[in-house]
N, C-alpha and C positions, 0 to 999 in steps of 0.2 A: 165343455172346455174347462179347463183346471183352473183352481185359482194365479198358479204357476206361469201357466200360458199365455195367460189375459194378460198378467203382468208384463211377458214380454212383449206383446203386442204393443202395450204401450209406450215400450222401449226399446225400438226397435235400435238394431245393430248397423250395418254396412248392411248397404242392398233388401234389410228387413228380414235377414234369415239368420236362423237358430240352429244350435244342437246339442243336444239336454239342454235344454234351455236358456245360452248362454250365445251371443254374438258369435256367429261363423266367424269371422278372424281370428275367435281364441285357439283356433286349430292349428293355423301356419305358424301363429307365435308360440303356439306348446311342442310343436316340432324344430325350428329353427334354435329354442331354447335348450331341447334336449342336445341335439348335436353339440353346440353351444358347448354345454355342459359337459358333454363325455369326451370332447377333444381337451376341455379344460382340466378336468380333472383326472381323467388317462394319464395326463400327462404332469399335474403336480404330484400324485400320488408314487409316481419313480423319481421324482427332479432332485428329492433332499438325498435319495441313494445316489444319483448318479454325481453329486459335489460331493458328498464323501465317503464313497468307497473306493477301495485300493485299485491301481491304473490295473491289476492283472483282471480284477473285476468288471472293468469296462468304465471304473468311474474316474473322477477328475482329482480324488484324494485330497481334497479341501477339511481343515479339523470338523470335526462332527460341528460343536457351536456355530462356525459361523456358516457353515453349510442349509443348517435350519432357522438359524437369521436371514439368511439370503429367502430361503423359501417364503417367509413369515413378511419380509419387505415387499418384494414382488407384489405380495400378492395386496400387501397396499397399497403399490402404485399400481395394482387392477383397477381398484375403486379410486384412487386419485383421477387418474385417468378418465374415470365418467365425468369428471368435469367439462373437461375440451369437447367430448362424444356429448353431454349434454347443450352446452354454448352452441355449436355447431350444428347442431340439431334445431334449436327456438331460433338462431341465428341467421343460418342461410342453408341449411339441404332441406328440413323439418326430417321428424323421426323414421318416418317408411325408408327411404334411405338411405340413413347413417345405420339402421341393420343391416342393410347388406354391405356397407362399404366397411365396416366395421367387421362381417363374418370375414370379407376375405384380406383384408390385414391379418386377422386372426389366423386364416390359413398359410399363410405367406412363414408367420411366425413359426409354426410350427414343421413346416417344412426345413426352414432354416436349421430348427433344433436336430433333427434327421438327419441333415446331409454336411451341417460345417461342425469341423470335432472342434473340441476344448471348449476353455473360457470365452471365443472369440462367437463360436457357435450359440451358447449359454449367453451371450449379450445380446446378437441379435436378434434371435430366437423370441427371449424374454422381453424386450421391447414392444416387439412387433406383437406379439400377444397381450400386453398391456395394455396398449393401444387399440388393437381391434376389437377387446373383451368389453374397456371402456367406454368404446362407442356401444357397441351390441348391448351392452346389458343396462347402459339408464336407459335407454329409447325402448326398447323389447317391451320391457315392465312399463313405460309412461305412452305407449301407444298403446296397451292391455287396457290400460285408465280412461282411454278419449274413447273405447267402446263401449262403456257405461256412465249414466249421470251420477253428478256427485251424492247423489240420495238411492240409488238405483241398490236394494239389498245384495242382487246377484253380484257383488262385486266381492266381497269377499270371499265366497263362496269359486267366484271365476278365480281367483290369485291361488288358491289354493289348487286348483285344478292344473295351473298353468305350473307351477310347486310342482306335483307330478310330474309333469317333464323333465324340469331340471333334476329330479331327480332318479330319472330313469336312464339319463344320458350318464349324473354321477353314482350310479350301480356299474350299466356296463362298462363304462371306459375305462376303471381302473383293473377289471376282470382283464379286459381285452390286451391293454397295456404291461399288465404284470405277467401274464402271458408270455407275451408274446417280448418281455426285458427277460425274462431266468432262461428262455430257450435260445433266443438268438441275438439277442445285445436289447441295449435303450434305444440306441436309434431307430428301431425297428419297433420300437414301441411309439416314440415321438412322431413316426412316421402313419401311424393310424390314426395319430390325434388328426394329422391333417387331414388324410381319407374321411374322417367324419365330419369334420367340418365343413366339404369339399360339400359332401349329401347334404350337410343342412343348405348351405346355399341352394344347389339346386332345387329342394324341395321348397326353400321360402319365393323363389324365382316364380313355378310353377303355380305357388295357388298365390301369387300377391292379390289377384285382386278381390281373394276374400274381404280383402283388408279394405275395400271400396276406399273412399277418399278420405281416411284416418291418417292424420300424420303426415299428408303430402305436401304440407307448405308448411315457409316455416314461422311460426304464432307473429313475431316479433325480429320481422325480417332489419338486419343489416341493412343501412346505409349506402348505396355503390362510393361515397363520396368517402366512406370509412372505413372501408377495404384493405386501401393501401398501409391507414394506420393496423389495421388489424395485422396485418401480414407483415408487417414490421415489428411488432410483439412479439408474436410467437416464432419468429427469426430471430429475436433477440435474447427469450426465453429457451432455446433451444443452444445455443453459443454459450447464453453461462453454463447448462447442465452440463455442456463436453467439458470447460473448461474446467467446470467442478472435480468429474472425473478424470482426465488426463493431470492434472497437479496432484492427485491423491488426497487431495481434502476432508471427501469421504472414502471412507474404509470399507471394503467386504464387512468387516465386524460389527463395524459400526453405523449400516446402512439400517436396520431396523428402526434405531433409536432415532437417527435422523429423518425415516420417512414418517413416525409417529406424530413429528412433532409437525412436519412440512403439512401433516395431511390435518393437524388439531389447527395452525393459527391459517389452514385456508377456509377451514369449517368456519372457524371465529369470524373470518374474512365474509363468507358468503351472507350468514347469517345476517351482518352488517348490511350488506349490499342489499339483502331482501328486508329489511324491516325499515329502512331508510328510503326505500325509491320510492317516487312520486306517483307511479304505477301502479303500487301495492293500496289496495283499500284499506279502511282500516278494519274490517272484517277479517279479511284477508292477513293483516299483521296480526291480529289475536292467534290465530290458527298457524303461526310460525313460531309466535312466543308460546304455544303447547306442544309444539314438537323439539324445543329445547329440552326436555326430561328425559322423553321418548330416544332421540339420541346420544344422551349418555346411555341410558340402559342400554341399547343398541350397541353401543360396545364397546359395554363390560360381558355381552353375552357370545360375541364374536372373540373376544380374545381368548374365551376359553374353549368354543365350538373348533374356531381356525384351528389349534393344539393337534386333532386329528394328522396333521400333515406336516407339524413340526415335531411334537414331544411325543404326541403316541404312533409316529412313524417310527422315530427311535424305540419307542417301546414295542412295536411289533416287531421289531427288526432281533432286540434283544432280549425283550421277557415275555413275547407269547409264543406258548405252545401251538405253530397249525400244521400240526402230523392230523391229516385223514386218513388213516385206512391203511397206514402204512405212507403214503406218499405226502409230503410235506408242498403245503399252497406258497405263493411268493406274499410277501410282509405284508408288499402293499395290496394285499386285499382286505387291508383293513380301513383303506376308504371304499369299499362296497359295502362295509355292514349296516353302515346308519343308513346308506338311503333306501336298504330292503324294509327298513321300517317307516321310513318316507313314504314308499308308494304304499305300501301295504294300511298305512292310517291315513294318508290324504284324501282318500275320497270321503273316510267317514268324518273327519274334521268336515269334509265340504259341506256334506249333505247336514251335519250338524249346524253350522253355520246358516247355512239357506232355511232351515227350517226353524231357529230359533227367531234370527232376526233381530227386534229390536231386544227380546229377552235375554240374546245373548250375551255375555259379559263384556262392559263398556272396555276399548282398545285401552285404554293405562292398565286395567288389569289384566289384561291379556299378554300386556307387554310383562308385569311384572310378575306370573306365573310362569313365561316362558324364561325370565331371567333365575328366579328362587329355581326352579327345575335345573337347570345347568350346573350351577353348585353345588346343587345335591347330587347330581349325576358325579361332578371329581370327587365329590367327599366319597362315593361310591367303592373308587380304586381304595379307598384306604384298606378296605377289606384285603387287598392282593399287595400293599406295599410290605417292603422290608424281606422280599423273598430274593432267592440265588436265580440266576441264569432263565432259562425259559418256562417257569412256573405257572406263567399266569395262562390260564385255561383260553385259545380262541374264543369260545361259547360262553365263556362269563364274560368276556366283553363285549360280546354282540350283545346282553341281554342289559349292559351298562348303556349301552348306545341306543336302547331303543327309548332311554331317558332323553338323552341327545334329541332323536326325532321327536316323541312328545311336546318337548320344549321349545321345539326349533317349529315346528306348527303353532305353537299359540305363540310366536313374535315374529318369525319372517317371513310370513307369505299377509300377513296381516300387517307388518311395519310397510309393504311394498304397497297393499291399499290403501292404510291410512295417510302414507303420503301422497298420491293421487289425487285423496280429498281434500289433503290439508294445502296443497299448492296455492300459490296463486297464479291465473289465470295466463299470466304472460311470462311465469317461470316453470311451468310443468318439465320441463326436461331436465330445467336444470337442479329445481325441487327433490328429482330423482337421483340425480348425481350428487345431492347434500347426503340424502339417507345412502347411498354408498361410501361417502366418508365416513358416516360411523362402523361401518361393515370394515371400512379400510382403516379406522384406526385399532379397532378389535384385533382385525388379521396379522396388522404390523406387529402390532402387542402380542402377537402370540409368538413374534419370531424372539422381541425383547425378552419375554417370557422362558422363554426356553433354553436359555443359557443358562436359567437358574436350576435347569433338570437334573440329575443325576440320580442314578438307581441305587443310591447310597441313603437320598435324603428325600425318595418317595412322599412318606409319610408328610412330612413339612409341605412338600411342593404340593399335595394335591390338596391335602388340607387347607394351606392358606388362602389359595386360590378359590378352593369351593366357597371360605368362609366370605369372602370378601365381597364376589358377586352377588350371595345368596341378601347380605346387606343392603345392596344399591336395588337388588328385586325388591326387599322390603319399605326402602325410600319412597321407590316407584309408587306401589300400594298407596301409602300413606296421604302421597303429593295427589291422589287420583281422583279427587273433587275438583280441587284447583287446576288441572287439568282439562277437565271434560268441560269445564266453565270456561276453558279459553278456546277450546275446541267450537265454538261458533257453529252449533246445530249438527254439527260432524260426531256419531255416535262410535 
């Protein structure tokens, strides 16, 4: 027997079964995550064309700016959203669950986008996706967590596996959806996202009980006596946000800027809550006050990663060349390039990972080469800025982007284990929903971000942008003793 296999013997999964050596359950959550994925991304990867291109094109004709603001918000009230999907999860469904209640909100949403035209369609659509993605996606990743101990090396090694998935769903869906927008409209691309999402349910239905009893209850159940207040909250909370939007308070334009900030002082909010409750050890508090670093880094590397689907949607749309062969591909396949580099390096990250172990480079630094890497990936376009019309070569940016995937391997499939380990015990969900506000303040920031775009002033935009991340990677570094000292035996 391997040294490999002993090990899992001794840590055993749901039911005691393996494969490559890794908890049976990582199967149903690397499929429910890929579907996940390619109804998500199918479908953001058309959303900034269909707000602003002309009505004769099938789009909704919104100015280009706040079209890729909208996309860049959104997609921070994704990860805002793991808030409630995580509360609701440690609170009263537990996480088994709120994946599947969460996949089919998500289909729901996406159906909506398919079949109701305009802005009206674009709202409910876009909610209902918010909301099903935010349940789905803290619980997915923080039930991935409860199938290994907090010492258990296969875990990084499993997230990165589990990485694969999501990124096999965001390879085909934007193929399938761009497709299937240049030939027969968007709704008919919108309309696939749901068909996918439609299988992942099914297939997560079918093998649930991989999952044996992970996630079935919930840690830190609700009070019945506390119900009624609970349910008076988030009725309450729901009334000011219509109210917010029927007065015009917030603006299309100005929705990026305000979900930045909503998604920074709830961060600031949570953190509070976890380092203050009576619940929390103070082991436990150490290991929160180290992942305050971790999520800044987090995102400052998402603000420039998220760019894909705001600034260099625009950019494919308008300065790449994708003539093959004579026959030109639709823009948005230029959310399929980074994840062909995804699948193609994540097994070997994996197996790198599992086999180094404790050699391998402590998480600050992991986080802070996947940030320096980002950086250098936008200072990359410098090479291509300052040109006319459709210059820039497809294939010099697939080979930018596979900076992108290297980078995005040493901090997000590894930022998603080290918050598993860094939880505490009675916030594992909602732990997971902290580290998607740093993803969600990144992503909002890329919509902020990209107002400042213009093919005029390349140079400036990529450059500043590279330099300023490549900084906070180098902070990162620097902080990374005082760090792993607060990390509390957590490598």
């Amino acid at each position: 027997m391997s040294e490999t296999a002993a090990t899992v013997d001794q840590q055993p999964g749901p039911a005691g079964r393996t494969v490559f050596g890794h908890p049976i359950g990582l199967t149903n959550l690397f499929g429910v995550e890929l579907w996940e994925r390619f109804s998500f991304y199918g479908m953001l990867t058309i959303l900034a064309y269909y707000l602003y291109y002309s009505l004769e094109q099938g789009g909704l004709a919104l100015p280009q700016a706040t079209a890729t603001g909208i996309v860049g918000a959104y997609g921070g009230l994704v990860y805002l959203s793991t808030v409630l999907g995580g509360w609701l999860a440690d609170r009263v469904f537990g996480m088994e669950r709120m994946v599947f209640y969460g996949g089919f909100v998500v289909m729901l949403g996406h159906i909506g986008l398919a079949v109701l035209p305009g802005l009206s369609g674009v709202g409910v659509g876009l909610v209902l996706v918010a909301l099903g993605s935010g349940a789905l996606k803290a619980n997915a990743s923080s039930l991935l967590g409860t199938l290994y101990s907090k010492g258990d090396p296969r875990c990084d090694g499993g997230f990165t596996l589990f990485y694969l998935g999501i990124n096999l769903g965001a390879f085909i869906g934007p193929l399938i959806t761009g497709l299937l927008q240049t030939s027969l409209g968007f709704h008919y691309g919108f309309g696939a996202a749901a068909i996918g999402m439609a299988l992942g349910l099914i297939q997560y239905v079918v093998f649930r009980r991989n999952l044996g009893t992970a996630g079935k209850s919930a840690p830190n159940p609700l009070p019945r006596a506390a119900m009624p207040k609970a349910a008076m909250i988030g009725a309450a909370i729901v009334v000011v946000i219509v109210l917010v939007l029927l007065t015009g308070v917030i603006t299309l334009a100005s929705l990026p800027r305000v979900t930045t900030v909503v998604i920074a002082l709830a961060s600031i909010a949570y953190f509070s809550v976890m380092l203050t409750s009576p619940k929390v050890t103070a082991q436990e508090r150490s290991r929160v006050r180290a992942f305050i670093p971790l999520f800044i880094a987090n995102a400052a590397f998402w603000s420039l990663f998220q760019q894909i689907f705001t600034v260099l949607a625009v950019y494919s749309d308008e300065r790449m060349d994708w003539s093959i062969f004579g026959w030109t591909a639709p823009s948005s396949w230029v959310g399929s390039e980074e994840p062909v580099w995804i699948i193609l390096l994540s097994p070997v990250f994996a197996v790198v990972w599992t086999k180094l172990r404790e050699r391998a480079p402590s998480t600050p630094m992991k986080f802070s080469l996947g940030v320096v890497g980002m950086g250098v990936a936008f200072l990359l376009f410098l090479a291509m800025a300052g040109g006319t019309g459709k210059s820039s070569p497809a294939l010099a940016v697939f080979f930018i982007l596979a900076l992108f995937a290297v980078s995005e391997l040493m901090l997000s499939p590894i930022g998603l284990s080290v918050t598993t380990k860094l939880a505490p015990e009675l916030f594992r969900a909602q732990m997971m929903a902290l580290y998607f506000f740093s993803v969600g303040i990144g992503t909002s920031m890329s919509g902020v971000l990209a107002k400042f775009y213009s093919p005029d002033h390349e140079f400036a935009y990529f450059g500043i942008n590279g330099v300023v991340v490549i900084v906070v990677g180098l902070v990162v570094a620097a902080l990374s003793p005082w760090i792993r000292g607060k990390m509390e035996g957590v490598h």
